[in-house]
Structure formats: structure tokens, C-alpha cells
DODRENMI-384356 format. One record per residue: residue in one letter; residue number from 1; y, x, z of N, C-alpha, C, O in turn. Coordinates in nm, 3 decimals. Example, Ala and Ser with C-alpha at 12.3 -4.5 7.8 and 13.67 -1.06 7.14 Angstrom:
% residues 2
TIMI aa   i     n_y     n_x     n_z    ca_y    ca_x    ca_z     c_y     c_x     c_z     o_y     o_x     o_z
TIMI  a   1  -0.569   1.319   0.780  -0.450   1.230   0.780  -0.330   1.320   0.780  -0.332   1.424   0.846
TIMI  s   2  -0.225   1.285   0.708  -0.106   1.367   0.714   0.003   1.290   0.787   0.114   1.341   0.804
//
This chain:
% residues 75
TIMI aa   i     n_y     n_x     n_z    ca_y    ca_x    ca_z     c_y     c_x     c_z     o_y     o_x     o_z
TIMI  x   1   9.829  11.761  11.125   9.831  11.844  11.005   9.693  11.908  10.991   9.660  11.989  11.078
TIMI  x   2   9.600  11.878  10.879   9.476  11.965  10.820   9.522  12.115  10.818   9.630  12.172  10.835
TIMI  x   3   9.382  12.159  10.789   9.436  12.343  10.769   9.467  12.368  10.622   9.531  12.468  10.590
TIMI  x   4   9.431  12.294  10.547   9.488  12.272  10.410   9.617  12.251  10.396   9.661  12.288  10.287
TIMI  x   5   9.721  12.187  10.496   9.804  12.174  10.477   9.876  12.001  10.470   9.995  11.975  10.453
TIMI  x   6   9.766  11.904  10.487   9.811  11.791  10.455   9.831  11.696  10.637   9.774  11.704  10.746
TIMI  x   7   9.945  11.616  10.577   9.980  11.529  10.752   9.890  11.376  10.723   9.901  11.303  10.625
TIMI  x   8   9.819  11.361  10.816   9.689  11.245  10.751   9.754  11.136  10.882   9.741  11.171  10.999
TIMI  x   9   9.821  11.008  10.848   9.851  10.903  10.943   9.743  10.777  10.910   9.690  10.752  10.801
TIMI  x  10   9.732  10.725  11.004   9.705  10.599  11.034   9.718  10.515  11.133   9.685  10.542  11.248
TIMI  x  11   9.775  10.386  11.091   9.845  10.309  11.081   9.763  10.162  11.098   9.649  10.140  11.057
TIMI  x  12   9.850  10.068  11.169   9.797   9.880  11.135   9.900   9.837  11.060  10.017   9.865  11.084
TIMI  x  13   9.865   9.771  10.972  10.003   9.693  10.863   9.977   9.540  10.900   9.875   9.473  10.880
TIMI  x  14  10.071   9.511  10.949  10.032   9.335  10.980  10.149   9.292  10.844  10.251   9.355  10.814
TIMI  x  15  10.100   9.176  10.784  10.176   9.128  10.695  10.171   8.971  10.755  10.076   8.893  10.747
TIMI  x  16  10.326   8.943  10.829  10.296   8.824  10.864  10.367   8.690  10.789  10.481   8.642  10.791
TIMI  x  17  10.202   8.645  10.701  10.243   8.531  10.602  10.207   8.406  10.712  10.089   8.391  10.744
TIMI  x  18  10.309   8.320  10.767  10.328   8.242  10.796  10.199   8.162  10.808  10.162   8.134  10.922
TIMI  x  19  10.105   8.110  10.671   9.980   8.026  10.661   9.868   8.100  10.691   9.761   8.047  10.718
TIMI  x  20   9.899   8.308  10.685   9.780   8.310  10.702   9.817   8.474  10.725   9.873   8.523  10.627
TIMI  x  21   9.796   8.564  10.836   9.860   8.690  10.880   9.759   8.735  10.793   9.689   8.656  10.730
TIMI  x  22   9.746   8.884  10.785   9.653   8.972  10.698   9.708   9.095  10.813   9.825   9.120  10.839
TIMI  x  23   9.613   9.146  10.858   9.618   9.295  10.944   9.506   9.339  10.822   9.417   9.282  10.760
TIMI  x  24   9.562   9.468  10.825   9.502   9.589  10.763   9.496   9.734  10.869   9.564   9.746  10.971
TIMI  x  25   9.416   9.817  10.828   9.423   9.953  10.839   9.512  10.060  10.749   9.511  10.077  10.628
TIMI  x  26   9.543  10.086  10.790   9.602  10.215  10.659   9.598  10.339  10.652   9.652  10.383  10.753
TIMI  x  27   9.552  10.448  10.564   9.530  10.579  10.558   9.634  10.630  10.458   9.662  10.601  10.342
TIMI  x  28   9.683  10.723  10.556   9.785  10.786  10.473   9.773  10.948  10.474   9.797  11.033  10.560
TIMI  x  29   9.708  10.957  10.295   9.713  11.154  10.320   9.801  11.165  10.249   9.811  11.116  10.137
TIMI  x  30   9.937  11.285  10.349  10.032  11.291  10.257  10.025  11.427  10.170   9.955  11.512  10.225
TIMI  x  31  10.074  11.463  10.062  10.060  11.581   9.997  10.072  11.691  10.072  10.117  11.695  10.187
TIMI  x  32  10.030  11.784  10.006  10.008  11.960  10.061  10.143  12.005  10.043  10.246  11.967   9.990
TIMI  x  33  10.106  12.090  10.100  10.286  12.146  10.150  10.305  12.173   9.980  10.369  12.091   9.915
TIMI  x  34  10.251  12.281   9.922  10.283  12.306   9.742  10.264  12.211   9.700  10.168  12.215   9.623
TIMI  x  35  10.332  12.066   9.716  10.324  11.942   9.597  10.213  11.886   9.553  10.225  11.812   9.456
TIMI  x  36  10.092  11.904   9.605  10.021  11.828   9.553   9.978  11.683   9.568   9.884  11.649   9.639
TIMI  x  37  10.053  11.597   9.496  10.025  11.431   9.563   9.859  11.426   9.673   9.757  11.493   9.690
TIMI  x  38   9.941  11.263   9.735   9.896  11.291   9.831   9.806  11.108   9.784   9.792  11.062   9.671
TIMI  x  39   9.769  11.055   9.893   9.684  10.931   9.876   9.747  10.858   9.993   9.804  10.904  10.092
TIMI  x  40   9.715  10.697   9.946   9.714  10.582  10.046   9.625  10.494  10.024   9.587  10.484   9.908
TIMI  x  41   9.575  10.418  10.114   9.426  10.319  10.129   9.514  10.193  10.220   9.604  10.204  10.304
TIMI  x  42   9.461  10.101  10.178   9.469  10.021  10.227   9.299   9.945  10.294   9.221   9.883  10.222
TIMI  x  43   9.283   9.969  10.419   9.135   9.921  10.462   9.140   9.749  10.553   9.227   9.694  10.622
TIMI  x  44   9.017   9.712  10.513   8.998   9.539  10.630   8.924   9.647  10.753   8.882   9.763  10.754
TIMI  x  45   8.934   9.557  10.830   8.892   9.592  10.949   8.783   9.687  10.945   8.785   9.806  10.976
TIMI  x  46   8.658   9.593  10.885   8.561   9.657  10.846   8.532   9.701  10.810   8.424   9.748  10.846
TIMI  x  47   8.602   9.748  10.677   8.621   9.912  10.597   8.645  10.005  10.696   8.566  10.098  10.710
TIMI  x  48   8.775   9.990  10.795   8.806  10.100  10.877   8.706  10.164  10.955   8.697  10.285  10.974
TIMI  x  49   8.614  10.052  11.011   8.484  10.045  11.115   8.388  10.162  11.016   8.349  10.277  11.039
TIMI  x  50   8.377  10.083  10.913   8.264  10.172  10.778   8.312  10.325  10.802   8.232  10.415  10.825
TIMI  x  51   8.438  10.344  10.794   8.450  10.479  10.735   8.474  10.540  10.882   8.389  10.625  10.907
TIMI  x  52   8.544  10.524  10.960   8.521  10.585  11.088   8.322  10.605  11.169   8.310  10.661  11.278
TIMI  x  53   8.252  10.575  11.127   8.135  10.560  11.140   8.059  10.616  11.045   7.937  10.600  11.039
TIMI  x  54   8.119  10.678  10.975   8.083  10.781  10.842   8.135  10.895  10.891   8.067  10.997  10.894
TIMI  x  55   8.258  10.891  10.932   8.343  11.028  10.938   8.309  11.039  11.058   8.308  11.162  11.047
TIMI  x  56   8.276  11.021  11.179   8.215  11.053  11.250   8.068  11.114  11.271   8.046  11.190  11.365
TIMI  x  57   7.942  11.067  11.156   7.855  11.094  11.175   7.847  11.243  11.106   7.762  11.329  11.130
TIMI  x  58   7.981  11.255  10.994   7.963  11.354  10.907   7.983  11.462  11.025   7.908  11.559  11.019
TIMI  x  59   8.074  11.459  11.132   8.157  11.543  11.182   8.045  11.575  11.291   8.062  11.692  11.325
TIMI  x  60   7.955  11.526  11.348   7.841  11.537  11.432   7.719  11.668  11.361   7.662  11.757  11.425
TIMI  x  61   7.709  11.631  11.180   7.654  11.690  11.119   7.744  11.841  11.126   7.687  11.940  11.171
TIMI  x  62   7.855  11.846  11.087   7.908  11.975  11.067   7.935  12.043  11.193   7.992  12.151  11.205
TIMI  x  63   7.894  11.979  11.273   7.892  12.031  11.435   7.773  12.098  11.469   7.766  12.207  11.526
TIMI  x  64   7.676  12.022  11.429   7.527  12.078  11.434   7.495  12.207  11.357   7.424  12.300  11.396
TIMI  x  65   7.559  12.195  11.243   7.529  12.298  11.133   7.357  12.211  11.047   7.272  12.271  10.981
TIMI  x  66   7.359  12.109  11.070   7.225  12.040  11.039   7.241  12.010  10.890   7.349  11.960  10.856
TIMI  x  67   7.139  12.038  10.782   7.159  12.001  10.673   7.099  11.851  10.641   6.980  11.820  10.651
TIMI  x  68   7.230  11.747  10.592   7.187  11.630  10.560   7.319  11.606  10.398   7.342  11.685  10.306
TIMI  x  69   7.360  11.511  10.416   7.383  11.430  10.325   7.510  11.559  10.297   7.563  11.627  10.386
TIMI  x  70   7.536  11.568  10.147   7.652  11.619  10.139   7.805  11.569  10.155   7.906  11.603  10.216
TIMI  x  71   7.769  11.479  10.076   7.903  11.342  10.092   7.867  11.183  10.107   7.754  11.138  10.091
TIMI  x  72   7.955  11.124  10.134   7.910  10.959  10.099   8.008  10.881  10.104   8.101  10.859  10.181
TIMI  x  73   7.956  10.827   9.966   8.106  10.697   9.941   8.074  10.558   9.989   7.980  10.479   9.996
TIMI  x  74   8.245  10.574  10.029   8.255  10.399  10.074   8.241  10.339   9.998   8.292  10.366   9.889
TIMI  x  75   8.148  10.206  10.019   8.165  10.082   9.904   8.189  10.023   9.989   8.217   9.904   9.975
//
């Protein structure tokens, strides 16, 4: 649970198609306790890799107190 209030899971989704499996990642933010919808992602491997390697470097930054990037989006 965030201090905001939200329960953040993640998850592997294997979808097993017979000709050809598909594993995913999955991010699940569920809404704030007062109702406010919540989000789901579906990530490839390498998305997951991307953004854990983001959210990590961010979290190194806000550790430091070091001023760098404010945000950054996944593509």
C-alpha cells in the first residue's frame, strides 16, 4: 500500500496459446481508498526491464536529494 493510499501488484500473466505462449508483466495500481480509479499495464519483458531501470534510477535520485530529470516516459 502507497501513502496515498493505493495497493500497487505485480504480477506474470502467461497466456498459454498452444502455437505460441506470450508471458507478460503486469502492473496493477488499484484505486485510492476515496474511489479514485485505479490503472493496469500490460508490459513485454523488456518494457518491465525499461521501467524497473527507470524507477530505480528515479528512486536513487530522490534518495540523494540530487536535482536531475523530473519525470520520464516510457516509450
Amino acid at each position: 500500500m502507497t501513502t496515498c493510499g493505493r495497493q500497487v501488484a505485480v504480477r506474470r500473466l502467461l497466456l498459454a496459446i498452444p502455437e505460441r505462449p506470450i508471458s507478460r508483466v503486469t502492473l496493477d495500481v488499484g484505486p485510492v481508498v476515496r474511489g479514485e480509479p485505479g490503472l493496469w499495464a500490460s508490459l513485454t519483458v523488456a518494457e518491465a526491464r525499461d521501467l524497473a531501470r527507470r524507477l530505480l534510477a528515479q528512486a536513487a535520485l530522490a534518495d540523494s536529494g540530487t536535482p536531475g530529470e523530473q519525470s520520464v516516459a516510457v516509450k
